[in-house]
Structure formats: structure tokens, C-alpha cells
N, C-alpha and C positions, 0 to 999 in steps of 0.2 A: 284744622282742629285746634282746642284750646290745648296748647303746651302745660307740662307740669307748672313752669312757672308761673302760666296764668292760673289755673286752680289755686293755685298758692296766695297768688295777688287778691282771689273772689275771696278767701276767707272762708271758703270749703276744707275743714281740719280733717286731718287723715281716719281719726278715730271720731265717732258721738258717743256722748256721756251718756245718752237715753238710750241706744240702739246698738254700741260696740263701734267693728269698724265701718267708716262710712263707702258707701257704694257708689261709685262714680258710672254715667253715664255708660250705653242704655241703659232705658228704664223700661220697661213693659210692665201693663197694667189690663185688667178688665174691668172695664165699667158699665153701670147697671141703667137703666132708664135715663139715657142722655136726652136733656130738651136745651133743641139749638131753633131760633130764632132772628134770621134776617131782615134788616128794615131800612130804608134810606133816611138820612141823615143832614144835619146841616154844615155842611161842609167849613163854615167859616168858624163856626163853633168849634170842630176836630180839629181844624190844621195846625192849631198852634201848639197844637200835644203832641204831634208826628214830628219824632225826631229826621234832621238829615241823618242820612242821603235818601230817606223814604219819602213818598209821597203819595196822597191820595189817588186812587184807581177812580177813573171816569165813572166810576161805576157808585162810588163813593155808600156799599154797603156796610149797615154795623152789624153788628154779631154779639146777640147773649144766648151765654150757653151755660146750662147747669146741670150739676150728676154726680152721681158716688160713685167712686172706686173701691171695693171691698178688697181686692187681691191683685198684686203684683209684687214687684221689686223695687225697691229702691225711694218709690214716692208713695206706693201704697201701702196700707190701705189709707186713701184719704176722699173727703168731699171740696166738691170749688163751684164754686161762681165765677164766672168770669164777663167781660165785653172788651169787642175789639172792635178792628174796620181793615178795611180793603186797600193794602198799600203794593206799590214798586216802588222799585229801587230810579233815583235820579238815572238821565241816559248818561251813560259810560260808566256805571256804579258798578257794573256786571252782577249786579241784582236781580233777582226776579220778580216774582208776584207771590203774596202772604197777605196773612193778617197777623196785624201790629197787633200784641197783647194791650191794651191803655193799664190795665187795672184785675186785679184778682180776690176771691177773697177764699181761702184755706185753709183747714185745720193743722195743728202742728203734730208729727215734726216737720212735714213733708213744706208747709208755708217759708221755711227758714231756707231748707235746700232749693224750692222754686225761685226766692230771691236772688242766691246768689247764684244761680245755674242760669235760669230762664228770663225771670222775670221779677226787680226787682218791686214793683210796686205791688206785689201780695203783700197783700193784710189778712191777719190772724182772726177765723171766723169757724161759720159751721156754715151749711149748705144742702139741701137733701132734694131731692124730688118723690113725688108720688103719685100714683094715677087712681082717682078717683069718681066713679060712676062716668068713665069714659073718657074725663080730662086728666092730663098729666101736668099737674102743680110742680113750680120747684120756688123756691127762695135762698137767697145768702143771705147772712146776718154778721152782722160785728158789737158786742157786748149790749145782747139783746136788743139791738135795732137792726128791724130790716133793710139792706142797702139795696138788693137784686128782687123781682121779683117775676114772674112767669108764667103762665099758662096755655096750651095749646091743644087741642081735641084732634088725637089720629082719628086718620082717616084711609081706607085701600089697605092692599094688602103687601103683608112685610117682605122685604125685599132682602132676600137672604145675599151671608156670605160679600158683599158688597166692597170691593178692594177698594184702595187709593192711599194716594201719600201727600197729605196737607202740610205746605210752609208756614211755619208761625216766625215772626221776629217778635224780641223785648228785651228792655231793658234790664241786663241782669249788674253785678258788681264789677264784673270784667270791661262789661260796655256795652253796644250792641250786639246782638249774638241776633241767630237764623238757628231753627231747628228741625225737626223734621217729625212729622208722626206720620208712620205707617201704619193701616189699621187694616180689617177685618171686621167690618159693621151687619148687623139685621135692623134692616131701616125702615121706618113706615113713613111717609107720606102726612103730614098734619096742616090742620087750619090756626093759622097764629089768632088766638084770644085777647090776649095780653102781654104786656111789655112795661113794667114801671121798673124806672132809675130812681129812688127817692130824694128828698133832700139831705137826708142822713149821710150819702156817699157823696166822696170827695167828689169836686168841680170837674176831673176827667173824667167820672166816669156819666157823669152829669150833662154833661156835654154830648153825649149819646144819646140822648131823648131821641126816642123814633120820630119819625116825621108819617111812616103809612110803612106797613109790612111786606116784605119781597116772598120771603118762605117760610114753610118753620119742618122741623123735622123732629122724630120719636125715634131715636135708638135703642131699640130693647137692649141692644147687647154691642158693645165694643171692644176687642183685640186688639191693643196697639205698641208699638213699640217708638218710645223720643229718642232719636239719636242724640248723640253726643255734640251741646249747642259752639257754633261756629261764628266767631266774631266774624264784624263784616263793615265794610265803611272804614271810617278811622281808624277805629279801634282794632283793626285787622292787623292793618300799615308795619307793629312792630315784630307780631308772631306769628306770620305765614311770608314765605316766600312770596314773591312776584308772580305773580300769574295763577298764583293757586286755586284764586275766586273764592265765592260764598256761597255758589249753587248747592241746595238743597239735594243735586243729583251726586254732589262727592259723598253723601254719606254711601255707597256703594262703592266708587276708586277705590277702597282698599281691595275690593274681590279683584279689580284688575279688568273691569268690564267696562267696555264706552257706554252712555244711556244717552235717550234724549226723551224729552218729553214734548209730544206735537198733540197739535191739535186734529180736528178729524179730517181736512181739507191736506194732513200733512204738510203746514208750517210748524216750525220752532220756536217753540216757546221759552226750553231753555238747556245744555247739555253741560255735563261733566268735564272734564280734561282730556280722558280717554277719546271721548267724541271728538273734541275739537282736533286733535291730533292725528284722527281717521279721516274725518271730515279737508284736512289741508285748512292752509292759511285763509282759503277765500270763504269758507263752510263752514259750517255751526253757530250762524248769528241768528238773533231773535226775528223772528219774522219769516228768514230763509224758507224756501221749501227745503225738506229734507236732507232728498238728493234727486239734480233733476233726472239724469239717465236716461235710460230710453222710455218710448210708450209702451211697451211693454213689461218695463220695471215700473212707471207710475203707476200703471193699473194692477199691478200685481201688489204693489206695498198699498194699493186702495183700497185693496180686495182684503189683504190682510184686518186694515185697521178696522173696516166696515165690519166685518164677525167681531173682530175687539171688542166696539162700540156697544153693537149688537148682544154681547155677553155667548156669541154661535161659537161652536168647536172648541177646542180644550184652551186651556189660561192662558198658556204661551204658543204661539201660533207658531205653523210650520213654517221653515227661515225662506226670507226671499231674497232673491240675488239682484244686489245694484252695484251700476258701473262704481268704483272708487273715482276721486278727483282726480289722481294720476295713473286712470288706466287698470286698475287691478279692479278685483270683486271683493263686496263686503257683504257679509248676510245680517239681513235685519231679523229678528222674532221682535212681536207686538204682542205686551199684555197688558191687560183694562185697569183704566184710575177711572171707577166712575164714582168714589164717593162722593156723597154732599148736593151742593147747589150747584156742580161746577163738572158737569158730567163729559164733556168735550174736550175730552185730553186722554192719552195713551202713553205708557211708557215702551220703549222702543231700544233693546238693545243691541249695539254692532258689532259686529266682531270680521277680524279679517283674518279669512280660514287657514294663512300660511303662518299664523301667529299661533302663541300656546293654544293648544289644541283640550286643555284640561284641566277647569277651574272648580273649586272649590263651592260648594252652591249653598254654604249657610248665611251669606248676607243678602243674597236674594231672595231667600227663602223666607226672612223676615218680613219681607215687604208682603208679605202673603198673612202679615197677623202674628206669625211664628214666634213665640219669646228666642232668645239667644241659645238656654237650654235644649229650646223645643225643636230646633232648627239643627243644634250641633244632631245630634241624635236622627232624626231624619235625613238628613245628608246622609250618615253613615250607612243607616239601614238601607236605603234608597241607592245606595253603592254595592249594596250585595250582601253586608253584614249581617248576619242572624241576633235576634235579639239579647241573647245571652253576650257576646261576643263585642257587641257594640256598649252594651254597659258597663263591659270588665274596663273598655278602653275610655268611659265614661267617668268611668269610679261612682256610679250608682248601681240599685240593687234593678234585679230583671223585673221585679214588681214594678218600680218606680218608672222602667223603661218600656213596660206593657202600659200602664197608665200616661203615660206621657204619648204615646203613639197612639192612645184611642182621641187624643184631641188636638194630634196632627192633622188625619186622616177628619175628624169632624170640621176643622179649620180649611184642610184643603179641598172639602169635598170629594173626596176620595172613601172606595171601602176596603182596597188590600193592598200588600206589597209589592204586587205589579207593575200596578197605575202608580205607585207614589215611586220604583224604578223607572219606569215612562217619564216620570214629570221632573225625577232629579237628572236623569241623564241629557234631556233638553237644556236643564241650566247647568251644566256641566259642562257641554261642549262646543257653547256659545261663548 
């Protein structure tokens, strides 16, 4: 994590002159008519904007995406434009797979905190989208010139509720930084229209000229929560320990929980601390299968992933028992990352049952969409607590904590306090 003294070094002042004191990492936000747009690219064009230790993914997709955020914490309410592309990390960077922010464009104040936190080449602009006789328009602009431009026509039907946790890296004031958004999307399915980068916007982001479209997607509605950005590469070198890594799965190590995230075949894409140290010295590398075990733990943890995949039986799957590297058992639960373009991945958490027996389930519960409020509060109640009882220890009113539970329960798909007991004692006691 960025230490106080990096804060201090980005030029993130403790107080804003506009806003009082300033809010530090998470940030949760909802946002309204998101149009995100995939296209392949010219590779020789990008690469010399992709800072080390990144580099272009085979795959070498760009990414514009534009939307409002009316309500949140800390960055909202704001509008942005943005384009990126499809990086990893150099081999032995212990980097994974993102996308590189190139370029931003943001209204203030939230443009000033995006530079020094996230990204620092946000530029100060407006941004909207709209959907019109069936197309969703969006544009960004920087002192009335348009620099982003957009349209795409949904198409099928919206795909509620829709989990995942997308890596972004950029260039913020500290240096490289990796961040994390977890969200909670209703996604439709769209045909990409259009795509202009104009001349108006700087040569990076210019450089992004589509070459022919991959996907594009309509976000009625997005729930999401930016962890707290983690330098990574050089810039790591002076304020993390050795071995701490940059994986996008430590935003969880504080709950105390191993994660891994695999793909549907059950290789490794990429895992936490907690994993690596369940896992032994010779397990938890990219690529690895899981854990090989027996044939009847591979089929069992297949079986699991497959309902994941599938979105069949409840979020967090019943736990399956695999051999450990040295002989002991570990229980895996599998729950779904299918947002976006990128649906072939699972999160996977381990736990070994002679270990704490009794965790805390509000930063899991974020990854569910959950704001930090939304989540403290649901753990509680979800533990047993009566609504009055859990707000006193809240220090909000029973109103505040009645309305904040009706968009728990909307978020988790859930309709009482039964199922949301069921679903908190599962992340409890993994």
C-alpha cells in the first residue's frame, strides 16, 4: 500500500480548500450509462507510451470508455472520458494483466485527486453520455473541443447484477501504481458504431486510432468500489517490503484471506501472499494448475468453477477439499468475475481449516459492489445484529440503516435477513 509518506510525496494535502477534509482511498461510486468500446490497435504506435515493467498483452486491445458518476465518495460526483490498452507486467515483475490508463479527461475536483492517486495524465474537461432513439452517444471535451468521441447501439438483453474485479495501472505522482475496481454492473451487450480520437487530443491518446472493433458494451448501472492505488515496478522498491508484490488480489490480505484468481481450466493467473504461503514454495505461479490433488479433488474444484462460470447455485460455492502441498487439507469456495470482455476467470478463496476459524467479511463483501459503509453494516446484521443495535454501534440513525440494507440486499440479490446470514457466515468462516 502507498505509506503516509508516499501521500505526502503525491501532494494529496490532508485538507481541500473546495471540499474540507480530503478523503483518502477507497473510493466507491455509481455510475450511469457506461459506453466502453474495444478495438485492436497499432501496436508500434502504443508501445512507446507503455511505461516499464509493462508491456503490451498479445492480444494488444484499446479501450474507450465514457460515463457519469452522479454519486459516491471521495471522486464523485464526476464525468470522464478515458482510453487505455491491454498490458502485463515484464516476466519476473510479479505483475499481472490490466489495463494501462494512457490518458483521461475529468471534471474538477475529482481531475486533480485522479492525478495524483491514479492517473496522472488527466486533463481537466466535461464528458457525458446519452442514449438516443436506441444509440448510446457519449463524448469528452477540453475547453470546448472535442477530444473522445463514441457511439454504440445495445443490443439483447441486460445482464443483471454482473460481478468482477478489473486491474487498471497509471501513472500517478508517486509513480506507477495498480488499482483495483470492484464492481457490481447491469450490462447489455452492444454493436460498436463509432470510435474517433480527434486531432485535438494529445499524441497518446491519438495513438489509439482503432484499427477494427473487438466489443463494445452498455452499462445501465455500475457499483464499484477503487481500492487504494499500489505502487509497483520501481517505484515500489522504496515503500513495500520484499515480497509483498503489486497483485491486485492484496487489496483483500488485510481480511487475512488467501485468494487466487484462475481461469475455467483451473490455471493461475495470479494470487495474493496468503495463497502463496498455503500454496508452499513450489505453488501459486502464473500458469500453475491450482492444486493438482487427486482426481477426485480436480473434478470436484471443476465442478465447482463450472456453476461459477455458469452463474448456477449461490455466489460463493460450497467449499471443496484439496490435498495441501504438505500433506494437510485446504478448502477452496469459487465466486464469479464475469464482468466485461474477459469472462474466464474466478475468484477462489483458500483457507486452511486448522487456521483462524473466524473472519471478518466486510472486505469481501466489497467485491460484491458493496461501498465500505454498505458492507460495515451488512457484516453486522448478517452476524445476527438487529437493525437498531447494529446502527447504535454504527453511530447512524435506524432510518439510515433501514435504507442502506434495502440496497444491500438489491446489490446482493438477496430479499431477507436469512440469506444475507447464509451468505455472511460462508465469508466468515473461510
Amino acid at each position: 500500500m502507498l505509506s503516509e509518506r508516499v501521500y505526502r510525496q503525491s501532494g494529496l494535502a490532508l485538507t481541500d480548500r473546495a471540499t474540507g477534509p480530503a478523503l483518502l482511498p477507497p473510493f466507491s461510486k455509481l455510475a450511469l450509462d457506461v459506453l466502453w468500446v474495444g478495438f485492436h490497435i497499432d501496436r508500434a504506435a502504443v508501445r512507446r507510451f507503455v511505461p516499464d515493467p509493462l508491456r503490451l498483452t498479445d492480444a494488444s486491445i484499446g479501450i474507450l470508455g465514457l460515463y457519469q458518476a452522479p454519486t459516491g465518495s471521495g471522486l464523485a460526483p464526476y464525468c470522464r472520458g478515458l482510453v487505455g490498452v491491454s498490458v502485463e507486467g515484464q516476466p519476473g515483475s510479479g505483475i499481472g494483466e490490466g489495463m494501462y490508463v494512457l490518458g483521461s479527461v475529468m471534471d474538477e475536483p475529482g481531475a486533480s485527486r485522479m492525478r495524483q492517486l491514479y492517473s496522472n495524465p488527466t486533463i481537466a474537461g466535461t464528458a457525458r453520455t446519452e442514449l438516443i432513439d436506441g444509440v448510446l452517444m457519449g463524448e469528452a471535451s477540453v475547453n470546448g473541443e472535442a477530444w473522445l468521441r463514441a457511439s454504440v447501439r445495445p443490443r439483447g438483453p441486460v445482464m443483471r447484477d454482473r460481478t468482477g474485479v478489473d486491474t487498471f495501472f497509471g501513472l500517478s505522482e508517486a509513480g506507477l501504481i495498480q488499482h483495483v475496481d470492484s464492481n457490481v454492473s447491469d450490462i447489455i451487450d452492444a454493436e460498436a458504431l463509432s470510435v474517433e480520437i480527434t486531432d485535438s487530443s494529445p499524441d497518446y491518446m491519438r495513438a489509439l486510432r482503432p484499427l477494427d472493433f473487438v466489443f463494445a458494451l452498455h452499462a445501465t448501472k455500475v457499483n464499484s468500489v477503487w481500492s487504494e492505488p499500489r505502487l509497483v515496478g520501481r517505484s515500489a522498491a522504496a515503500d513495500r517490503p520484499p515480497g509483498s508484490g503489486g497483485e491486485f488480489l492484496d487489496l483483500i490480505e488485510e481480511s487475512g484471506r488467501a485468494a487466487a484468481i484462475v481461469r475455467a481450466d483451473g490455471t493461475l493467473i495470479a494470487t495474493n501472499g496468503s495463497a502463496r504461503r498455503l500454496l508452499g514454495p513450489h505453488g501459486g505461479q502464473r500458469g500453475d494448475v491450482l492444486l493438482k490433488g487427486t482426481a477426485a479433488e480436480r473434478l470436484a474444484l471443476q465442478r465447482a468453477l463450472s456453476m461459477s462460470f455458469a452463474r448456477k447455485g449461490p455466489r460463493v460455492t460450497d467449499p471443496v477439499a484439496l490435498s495441501g502441498p504438505e500433506g494437510g487439507v485446504l478448502l477452496a469456495h469459487v465466486l464469479p468475475l464475469d464482468h466485461g470482455a474477459v469472462p474466464d476467470r474466478a475468484l477462489v478463496l483458500l483457507t486452511d481449516p486448522h487456521g483462524p476459524e473466524r473472519h471478518d467479511a466486510t472486505r469481501i463483501l466489497q467485491l460484491f459492489g458493496l461501498t465500505l459503509a454498505e458492507a460495515r453494516l451488512a457484516a453486522l446484521i448478517g452476524s445476527g445484529q438487529d437493525t437498531r443495535a447494529a446502527a447504535t454501534q454504527l453511530s447512524i440513525t435506524p432510518h439510515t440503516a433501514r435504507s442502506t440494507m434495502k440496497a444491500v440486499y438489491d446489490k446482493l440479490g438477496i430479499r431477507k435477513q436469512s440469506e444475507l446470514g447464509h451468505f455472511v457466515a460462508r465469508l466468515q468462516h473461510f
